[in-house]
Backbone as a ProteinNet text record, in pm:
[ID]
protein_1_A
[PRIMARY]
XXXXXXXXXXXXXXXXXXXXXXXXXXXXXXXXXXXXXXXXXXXXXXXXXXXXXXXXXXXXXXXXXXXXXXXXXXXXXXXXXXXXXXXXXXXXXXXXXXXXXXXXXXXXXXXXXXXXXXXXXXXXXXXXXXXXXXXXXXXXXXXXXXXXXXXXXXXXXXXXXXXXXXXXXXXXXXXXXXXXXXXXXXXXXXX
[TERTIARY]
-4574.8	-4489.2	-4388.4	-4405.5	-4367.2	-4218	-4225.9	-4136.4	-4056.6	-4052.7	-4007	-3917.3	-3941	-3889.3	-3808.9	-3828.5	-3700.5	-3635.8	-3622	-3561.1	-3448.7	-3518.4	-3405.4	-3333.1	-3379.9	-3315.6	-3199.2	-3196.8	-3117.4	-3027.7	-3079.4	-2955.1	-2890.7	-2946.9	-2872.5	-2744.2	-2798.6	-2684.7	-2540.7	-2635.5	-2529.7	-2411.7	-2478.7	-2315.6	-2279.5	-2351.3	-2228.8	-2129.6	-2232	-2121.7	-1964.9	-2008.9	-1920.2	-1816.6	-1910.8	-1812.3	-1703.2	-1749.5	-1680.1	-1610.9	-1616.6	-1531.2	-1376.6	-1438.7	-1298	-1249.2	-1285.1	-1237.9	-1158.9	-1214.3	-1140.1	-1005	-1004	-941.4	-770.9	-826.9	-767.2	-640.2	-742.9	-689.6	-569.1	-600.8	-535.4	-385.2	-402.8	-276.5	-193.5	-262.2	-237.5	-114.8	-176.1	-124.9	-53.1	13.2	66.9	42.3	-89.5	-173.4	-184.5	-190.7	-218.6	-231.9	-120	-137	-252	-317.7	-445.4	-582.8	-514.6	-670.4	-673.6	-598.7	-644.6	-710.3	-678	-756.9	-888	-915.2	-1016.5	-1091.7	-1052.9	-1113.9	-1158.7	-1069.4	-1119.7	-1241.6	-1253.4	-1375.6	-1501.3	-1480.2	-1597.6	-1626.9	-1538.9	-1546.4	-1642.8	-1631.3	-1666.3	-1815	-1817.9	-1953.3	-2112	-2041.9	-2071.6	-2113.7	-2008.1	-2080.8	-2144.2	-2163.1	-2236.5	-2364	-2367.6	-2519.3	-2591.1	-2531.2	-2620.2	-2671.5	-2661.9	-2748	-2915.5	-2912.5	-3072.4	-3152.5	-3042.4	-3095.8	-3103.6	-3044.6	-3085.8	-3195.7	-3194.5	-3323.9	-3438.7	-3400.7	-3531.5	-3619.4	-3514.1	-3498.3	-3545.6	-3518.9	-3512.1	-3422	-3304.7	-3158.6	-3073.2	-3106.7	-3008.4	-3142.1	-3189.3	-3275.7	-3410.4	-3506.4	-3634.3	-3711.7	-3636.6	-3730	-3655.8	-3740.7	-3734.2	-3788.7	-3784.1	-3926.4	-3812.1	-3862	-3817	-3757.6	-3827.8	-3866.3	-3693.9	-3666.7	-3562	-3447.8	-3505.4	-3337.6	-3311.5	-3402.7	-3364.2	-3292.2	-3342.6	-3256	-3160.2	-3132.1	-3016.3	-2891.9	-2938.3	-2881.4	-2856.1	-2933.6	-2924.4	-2812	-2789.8	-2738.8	-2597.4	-2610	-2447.1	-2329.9	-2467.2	-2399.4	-2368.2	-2419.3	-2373.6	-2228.2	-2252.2	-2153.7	-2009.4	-1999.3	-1944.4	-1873.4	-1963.7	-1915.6	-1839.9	-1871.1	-1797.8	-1656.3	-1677.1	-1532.1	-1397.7	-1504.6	-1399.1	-1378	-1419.8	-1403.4	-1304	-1260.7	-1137	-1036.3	-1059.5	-940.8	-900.3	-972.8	-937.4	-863	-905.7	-815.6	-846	-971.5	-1018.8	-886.3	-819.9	-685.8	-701.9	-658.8	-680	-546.9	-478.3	-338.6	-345.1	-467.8	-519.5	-640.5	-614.2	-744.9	-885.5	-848.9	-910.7	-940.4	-888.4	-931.4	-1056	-1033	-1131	-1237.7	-1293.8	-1354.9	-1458.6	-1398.1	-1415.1	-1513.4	-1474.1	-1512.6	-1619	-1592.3	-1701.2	-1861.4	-1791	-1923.8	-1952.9	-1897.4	-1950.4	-2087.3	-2034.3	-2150.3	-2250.4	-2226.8	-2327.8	-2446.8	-2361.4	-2450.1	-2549	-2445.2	-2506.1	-2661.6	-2634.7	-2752.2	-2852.7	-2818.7	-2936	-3012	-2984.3	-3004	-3112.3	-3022.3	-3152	-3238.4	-3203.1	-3289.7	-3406.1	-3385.2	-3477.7	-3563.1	-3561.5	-3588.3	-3747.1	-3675.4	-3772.4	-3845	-3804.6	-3915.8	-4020.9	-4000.4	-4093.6	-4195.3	-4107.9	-4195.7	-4272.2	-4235.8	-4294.6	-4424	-4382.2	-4512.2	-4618.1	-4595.8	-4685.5	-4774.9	-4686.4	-4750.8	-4810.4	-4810.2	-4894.1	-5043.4	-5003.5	-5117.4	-5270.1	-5161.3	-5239.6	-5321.6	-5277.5	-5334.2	-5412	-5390	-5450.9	-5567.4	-5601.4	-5703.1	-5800.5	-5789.2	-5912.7	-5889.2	-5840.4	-5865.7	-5978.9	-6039.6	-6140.7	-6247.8	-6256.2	-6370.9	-6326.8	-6250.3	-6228.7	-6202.1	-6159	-6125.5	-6212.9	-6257.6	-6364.6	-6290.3	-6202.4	-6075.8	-6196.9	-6140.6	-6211.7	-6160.1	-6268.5	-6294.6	-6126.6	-6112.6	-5983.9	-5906.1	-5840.7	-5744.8	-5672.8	-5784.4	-5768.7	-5787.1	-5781.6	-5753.8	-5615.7	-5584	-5432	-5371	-5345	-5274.4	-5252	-5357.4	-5347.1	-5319.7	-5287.3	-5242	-5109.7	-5040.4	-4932	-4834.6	-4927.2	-4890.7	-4915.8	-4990	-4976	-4861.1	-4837.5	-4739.5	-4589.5	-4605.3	-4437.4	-4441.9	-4542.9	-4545.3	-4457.4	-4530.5	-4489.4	-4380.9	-4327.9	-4177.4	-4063	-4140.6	-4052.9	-4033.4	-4143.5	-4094.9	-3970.5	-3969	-3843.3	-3728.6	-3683.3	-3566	-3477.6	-3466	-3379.7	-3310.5	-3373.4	-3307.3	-3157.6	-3179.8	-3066.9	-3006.1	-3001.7	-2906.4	-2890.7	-2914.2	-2808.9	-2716.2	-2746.1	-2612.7	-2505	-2540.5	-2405.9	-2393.4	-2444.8	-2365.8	-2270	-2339.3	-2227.1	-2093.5	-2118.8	-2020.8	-1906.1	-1987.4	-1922.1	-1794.1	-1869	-1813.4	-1688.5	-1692.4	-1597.5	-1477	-1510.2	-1428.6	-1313.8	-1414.1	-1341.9	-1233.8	-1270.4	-1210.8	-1066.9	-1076.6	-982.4	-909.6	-952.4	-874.9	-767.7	-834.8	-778.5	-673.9	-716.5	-620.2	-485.4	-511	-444.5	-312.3	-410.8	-297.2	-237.3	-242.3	-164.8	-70.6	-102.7	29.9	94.3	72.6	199.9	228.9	111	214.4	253.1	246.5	279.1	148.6	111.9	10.5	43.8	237	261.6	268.1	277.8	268.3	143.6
-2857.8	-2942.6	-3018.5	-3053.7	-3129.3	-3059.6	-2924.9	-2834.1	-2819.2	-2818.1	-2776.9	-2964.3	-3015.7	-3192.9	-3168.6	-3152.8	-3098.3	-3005.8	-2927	-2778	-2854	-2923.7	-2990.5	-3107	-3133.3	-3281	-3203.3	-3072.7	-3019.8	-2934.8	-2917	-2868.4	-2959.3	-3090.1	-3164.6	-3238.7	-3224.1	-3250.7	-3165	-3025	-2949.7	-2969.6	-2991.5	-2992.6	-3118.9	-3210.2	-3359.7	-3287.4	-3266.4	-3207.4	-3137.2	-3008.4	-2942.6	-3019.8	-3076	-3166.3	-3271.5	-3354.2	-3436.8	-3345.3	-3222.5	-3161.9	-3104.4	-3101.9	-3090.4	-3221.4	-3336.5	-3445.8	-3481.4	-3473.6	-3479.5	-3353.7	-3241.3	-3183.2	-3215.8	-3267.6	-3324.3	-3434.9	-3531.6	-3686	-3570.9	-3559.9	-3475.9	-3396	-3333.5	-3305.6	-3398.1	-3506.1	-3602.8	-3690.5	-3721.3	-3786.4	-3719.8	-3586.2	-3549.5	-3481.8	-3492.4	-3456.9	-3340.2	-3239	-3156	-3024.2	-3099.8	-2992.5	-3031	-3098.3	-3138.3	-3058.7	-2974.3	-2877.8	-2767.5	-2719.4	-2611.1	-2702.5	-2806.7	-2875.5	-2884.4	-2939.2	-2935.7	-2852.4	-2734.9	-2556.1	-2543.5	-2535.9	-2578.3	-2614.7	-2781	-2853.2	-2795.4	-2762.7	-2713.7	-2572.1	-2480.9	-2329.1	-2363.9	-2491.9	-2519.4	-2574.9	-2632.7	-2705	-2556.6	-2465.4	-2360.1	-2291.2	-2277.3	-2225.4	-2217.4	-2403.2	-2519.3	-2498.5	-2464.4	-2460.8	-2305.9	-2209.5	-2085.3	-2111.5	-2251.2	-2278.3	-2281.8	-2300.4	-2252.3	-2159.7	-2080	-1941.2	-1881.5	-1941.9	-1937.2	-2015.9	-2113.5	-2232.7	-2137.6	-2057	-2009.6	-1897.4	-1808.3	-1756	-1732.2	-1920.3	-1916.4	-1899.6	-1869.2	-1825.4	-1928.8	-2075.6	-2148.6	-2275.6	-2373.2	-2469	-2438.8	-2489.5	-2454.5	-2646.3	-2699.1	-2825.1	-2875	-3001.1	-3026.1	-2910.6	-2981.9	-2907.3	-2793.4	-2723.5	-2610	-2615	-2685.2	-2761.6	-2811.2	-2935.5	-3075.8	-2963.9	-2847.3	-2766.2	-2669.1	-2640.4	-2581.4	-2709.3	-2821.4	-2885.7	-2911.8	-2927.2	-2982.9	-2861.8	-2747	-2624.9	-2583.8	-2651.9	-2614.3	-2763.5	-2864.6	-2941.2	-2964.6	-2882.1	-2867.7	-2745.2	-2629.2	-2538.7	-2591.2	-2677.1	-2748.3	-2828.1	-2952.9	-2958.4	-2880.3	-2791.4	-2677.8	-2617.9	-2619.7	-2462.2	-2550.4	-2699.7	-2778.9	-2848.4	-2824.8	-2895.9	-2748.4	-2577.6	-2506.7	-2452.6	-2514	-2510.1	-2625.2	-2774.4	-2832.9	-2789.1	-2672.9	-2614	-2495.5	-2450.9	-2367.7	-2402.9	-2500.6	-2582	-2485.8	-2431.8	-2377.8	-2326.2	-2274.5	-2178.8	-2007.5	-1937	-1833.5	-1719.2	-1795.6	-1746.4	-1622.5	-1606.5	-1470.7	-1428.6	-1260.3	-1248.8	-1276	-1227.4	-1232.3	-1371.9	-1462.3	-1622.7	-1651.9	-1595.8	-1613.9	-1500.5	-1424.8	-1313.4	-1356.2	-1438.7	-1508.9	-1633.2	-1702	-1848.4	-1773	-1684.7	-1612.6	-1565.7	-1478.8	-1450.4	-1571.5	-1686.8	-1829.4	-1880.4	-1888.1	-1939.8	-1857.3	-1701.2	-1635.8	-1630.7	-1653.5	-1659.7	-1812	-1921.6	-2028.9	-2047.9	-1974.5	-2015.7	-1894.4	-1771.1	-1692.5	-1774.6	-1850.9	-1916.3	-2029	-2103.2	-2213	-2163.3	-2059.8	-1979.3	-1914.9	-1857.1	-1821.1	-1889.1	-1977.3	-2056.3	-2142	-2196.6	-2276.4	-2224.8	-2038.2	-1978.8	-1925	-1939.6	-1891	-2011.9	-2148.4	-2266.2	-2270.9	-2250	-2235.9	-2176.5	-2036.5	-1948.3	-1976.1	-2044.1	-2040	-2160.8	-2295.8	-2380.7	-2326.7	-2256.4	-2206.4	-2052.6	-2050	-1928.1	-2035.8	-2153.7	-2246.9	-2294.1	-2353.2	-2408.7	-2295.4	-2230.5	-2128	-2052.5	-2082.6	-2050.2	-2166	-2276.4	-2345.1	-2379.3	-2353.7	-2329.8	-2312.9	-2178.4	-2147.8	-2205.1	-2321.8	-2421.6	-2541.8	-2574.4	-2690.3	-2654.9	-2530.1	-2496.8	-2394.8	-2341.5	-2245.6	-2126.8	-2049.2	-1919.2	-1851.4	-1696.5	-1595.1	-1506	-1453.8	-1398	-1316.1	-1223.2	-1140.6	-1211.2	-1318	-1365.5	-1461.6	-1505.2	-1577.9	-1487.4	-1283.6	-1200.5	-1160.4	-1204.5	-1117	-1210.5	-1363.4	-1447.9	-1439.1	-1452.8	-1461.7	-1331.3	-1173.3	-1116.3	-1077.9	-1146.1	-1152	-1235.5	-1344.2	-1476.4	-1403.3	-1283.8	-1219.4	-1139.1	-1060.3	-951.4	-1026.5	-1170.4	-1228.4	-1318.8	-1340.7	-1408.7	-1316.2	-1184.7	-1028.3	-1046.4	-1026.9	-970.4	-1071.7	-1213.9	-1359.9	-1346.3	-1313.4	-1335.5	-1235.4	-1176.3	-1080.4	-1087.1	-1187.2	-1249	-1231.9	-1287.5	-1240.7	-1159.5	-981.9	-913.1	-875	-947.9	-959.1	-1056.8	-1166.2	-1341.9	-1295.6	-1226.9	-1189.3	-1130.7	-999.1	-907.4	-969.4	-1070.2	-1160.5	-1213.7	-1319.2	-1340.9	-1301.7	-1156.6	-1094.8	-1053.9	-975.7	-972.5	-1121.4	-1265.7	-1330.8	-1359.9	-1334.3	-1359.5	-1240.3	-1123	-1079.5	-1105.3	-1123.5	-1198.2	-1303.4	-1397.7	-1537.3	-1466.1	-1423.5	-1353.1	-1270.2	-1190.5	-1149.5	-1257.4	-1320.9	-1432.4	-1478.6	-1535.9	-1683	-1478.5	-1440.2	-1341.9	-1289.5	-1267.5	-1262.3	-1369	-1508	-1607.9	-1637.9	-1609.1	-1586.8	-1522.2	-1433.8	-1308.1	-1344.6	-1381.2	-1415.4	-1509.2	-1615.8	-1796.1	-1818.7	-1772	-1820.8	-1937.7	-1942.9	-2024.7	-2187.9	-2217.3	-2303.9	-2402.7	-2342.9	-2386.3	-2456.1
2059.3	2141.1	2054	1941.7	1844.3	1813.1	1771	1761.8	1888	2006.2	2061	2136.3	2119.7	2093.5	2006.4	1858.9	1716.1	1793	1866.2	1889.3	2010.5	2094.9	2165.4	2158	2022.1	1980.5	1944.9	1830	1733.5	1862.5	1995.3	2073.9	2072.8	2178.7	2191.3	2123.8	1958.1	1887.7	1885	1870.3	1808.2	1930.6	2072.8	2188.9	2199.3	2145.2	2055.2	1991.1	1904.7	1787.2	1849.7	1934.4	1950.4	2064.4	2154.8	2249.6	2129.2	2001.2	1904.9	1855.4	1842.5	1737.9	1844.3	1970.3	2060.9	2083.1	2111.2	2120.4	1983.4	1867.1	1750.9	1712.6	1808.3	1827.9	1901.1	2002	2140.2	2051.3	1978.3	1929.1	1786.4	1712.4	1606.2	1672.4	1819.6	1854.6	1964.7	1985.2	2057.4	1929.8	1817.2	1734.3	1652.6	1664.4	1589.4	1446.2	1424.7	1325.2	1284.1	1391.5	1346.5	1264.3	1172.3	1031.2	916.9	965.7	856.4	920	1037	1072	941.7	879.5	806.8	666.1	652.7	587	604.9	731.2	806.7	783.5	887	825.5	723.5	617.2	461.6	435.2	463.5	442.8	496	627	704.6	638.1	588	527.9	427.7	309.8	160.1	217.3	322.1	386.9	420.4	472.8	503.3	391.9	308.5	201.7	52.2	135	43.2	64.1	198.9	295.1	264.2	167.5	158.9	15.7	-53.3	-186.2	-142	13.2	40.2	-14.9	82.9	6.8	-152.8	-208.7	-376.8	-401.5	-345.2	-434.4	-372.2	-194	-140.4	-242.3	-322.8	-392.6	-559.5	-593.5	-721.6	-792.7	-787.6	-841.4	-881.6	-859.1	-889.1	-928.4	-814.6	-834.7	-840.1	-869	-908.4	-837.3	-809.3	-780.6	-638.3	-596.6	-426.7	-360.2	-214.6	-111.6	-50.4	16.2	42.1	215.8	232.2	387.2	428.2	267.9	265.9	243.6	167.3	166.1	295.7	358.8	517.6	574.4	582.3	697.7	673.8	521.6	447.1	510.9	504.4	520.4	651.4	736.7	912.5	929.6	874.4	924.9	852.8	719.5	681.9	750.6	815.6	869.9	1020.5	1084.9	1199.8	1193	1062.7	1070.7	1010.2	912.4	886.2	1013.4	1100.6	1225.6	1272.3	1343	1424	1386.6	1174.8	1131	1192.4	1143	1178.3	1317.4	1449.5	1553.1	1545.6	1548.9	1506.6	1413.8	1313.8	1251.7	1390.8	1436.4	1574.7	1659.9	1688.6	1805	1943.9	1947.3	2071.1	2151.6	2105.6	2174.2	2153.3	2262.9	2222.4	2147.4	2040.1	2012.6	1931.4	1866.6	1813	1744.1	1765	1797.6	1659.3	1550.3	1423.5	1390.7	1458.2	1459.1	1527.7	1702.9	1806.9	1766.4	1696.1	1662.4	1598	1426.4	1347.3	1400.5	1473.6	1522.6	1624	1710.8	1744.1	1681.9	1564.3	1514.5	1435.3	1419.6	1327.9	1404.2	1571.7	1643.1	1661.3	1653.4	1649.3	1563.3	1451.2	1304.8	1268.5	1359.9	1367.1	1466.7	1570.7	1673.5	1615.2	1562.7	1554.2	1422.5	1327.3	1251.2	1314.4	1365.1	1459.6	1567.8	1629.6	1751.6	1647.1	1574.8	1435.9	1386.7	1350.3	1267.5	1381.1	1487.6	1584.4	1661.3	1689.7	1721.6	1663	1542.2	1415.4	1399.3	1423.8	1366.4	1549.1	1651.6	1754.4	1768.3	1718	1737.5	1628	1531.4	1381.4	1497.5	1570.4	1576.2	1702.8	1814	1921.2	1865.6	1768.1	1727.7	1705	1568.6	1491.2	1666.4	1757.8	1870.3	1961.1	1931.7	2056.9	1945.7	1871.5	1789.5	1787.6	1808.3	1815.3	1985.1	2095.3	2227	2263.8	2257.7	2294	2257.2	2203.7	2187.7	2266.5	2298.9	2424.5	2556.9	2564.2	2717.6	2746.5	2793.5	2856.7	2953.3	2867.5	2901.5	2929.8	2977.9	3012.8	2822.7	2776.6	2647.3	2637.8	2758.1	2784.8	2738.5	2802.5	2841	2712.9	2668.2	2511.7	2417.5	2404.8	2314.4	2306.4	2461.2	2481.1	2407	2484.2	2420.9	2273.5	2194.9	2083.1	2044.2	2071.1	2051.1	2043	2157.9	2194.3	2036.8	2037.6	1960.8	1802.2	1774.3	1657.2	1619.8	1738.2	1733.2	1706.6	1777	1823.4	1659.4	1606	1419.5	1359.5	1376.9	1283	1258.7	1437.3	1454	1408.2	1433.8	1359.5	1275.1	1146.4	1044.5	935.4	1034.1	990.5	1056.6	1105.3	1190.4	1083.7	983.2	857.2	859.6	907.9	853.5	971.4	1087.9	1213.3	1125.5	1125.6	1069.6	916.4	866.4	708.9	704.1	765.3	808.5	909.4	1007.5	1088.8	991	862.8	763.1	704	652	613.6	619.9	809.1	850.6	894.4	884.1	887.5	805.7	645.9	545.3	511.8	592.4	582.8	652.1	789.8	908.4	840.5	761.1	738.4	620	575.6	377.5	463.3	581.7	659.3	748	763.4	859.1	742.3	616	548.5	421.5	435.7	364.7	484.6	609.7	709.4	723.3	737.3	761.5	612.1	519.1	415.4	414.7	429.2	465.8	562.8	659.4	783.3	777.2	717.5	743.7	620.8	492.6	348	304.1	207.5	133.1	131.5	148.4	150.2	282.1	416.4	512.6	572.3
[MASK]
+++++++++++++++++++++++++++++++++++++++++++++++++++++++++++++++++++++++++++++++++++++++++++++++++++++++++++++++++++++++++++++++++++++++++++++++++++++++++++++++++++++++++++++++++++++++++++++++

């Protein structure tokens, strides 16, 4: 239950977030501002891929100390705010397409990331509970084999969520490398 309280706290934020990142959108072309979104973009791009030092420390490749735990959230909550700085470099318009594609597969890569992540910590924490069950509740023998069968098979298949949310990485990282090489070529580096 505990998990699934974190799981909707961390929705709830993320559509702050995204509701603030259009409102900060809104105010920026309201005021005239808005040539400091590719700045923006920028920041949130460098935030993003500040947030895959996880995966090295997960690794071993870069840090070797702190909990492993403090660098997931560190990493779920820089890629939140990351996605939401480059949804305000967007400006949620649909003027083309390798932009909306891009910002597309961003959220894709973002939610299979947190959808991942809380159903894994879901099922670890319903196996852990449904294993000492059958000493407080009085199930039918069946019915508390399936469950916990079910709750084995859906661990398995969790813990290889990875190999879906690396490859949208990837392809993210090509998306963006085509976008920011794209708008080079047509808008100039100096604009």
């Amino acid at each position: 239950m505990r998990i699934f309280i974190r799981f909707v706290i961390l929705i709830v934020c993320i559509i702050m977030t995204i509701v603030g990142a259009i409102f900060l959108e809104i105010l920026l072309d309201l005021t005239g501002l808005e040539s400091i979104k590719h700045l923006i973009g920028t920041i949130g791009s460098i935030l993003i891929i500040i947030s895959i030092v996880y995966s090295l420390r997960k690794r071993k490749f870069i840090f070797k100390s702190g909990k492993l735990k403090q660098w997931l959230i560190i990493h779920e909550w820089m890629t939140i705010a990351g996605t939401s700085l480059v949804f305000v470099h967007g400006g949620f318009h649909g003027h083309a397409v390798v932009p909306l594609l891009t910002t597309g597969v961003m959220f894709v890569t973002m939610v299979s990331g947190l959808v991942g992540r809380y159903l894994y910590l879901y099922v670890c924490e319903e196996l852990s509970s449904r294993k000492k069950e059958p000493e407080e509740k009085r199930f039918p023998k069946e019915e508390i084999e399936d469950t916990i069968s079910f709750l084995v098979i859906t661990h398995r298949a969790m813990r290889h969520w990875r190999t879906i949310h690396i490859p949208i990485v990837f392809v993210l990282a090509m998306m963006v490398t085509f976008h920011v090489l794209s708008a080079l070529y047509y808008d100039g580096f100096w604009q």
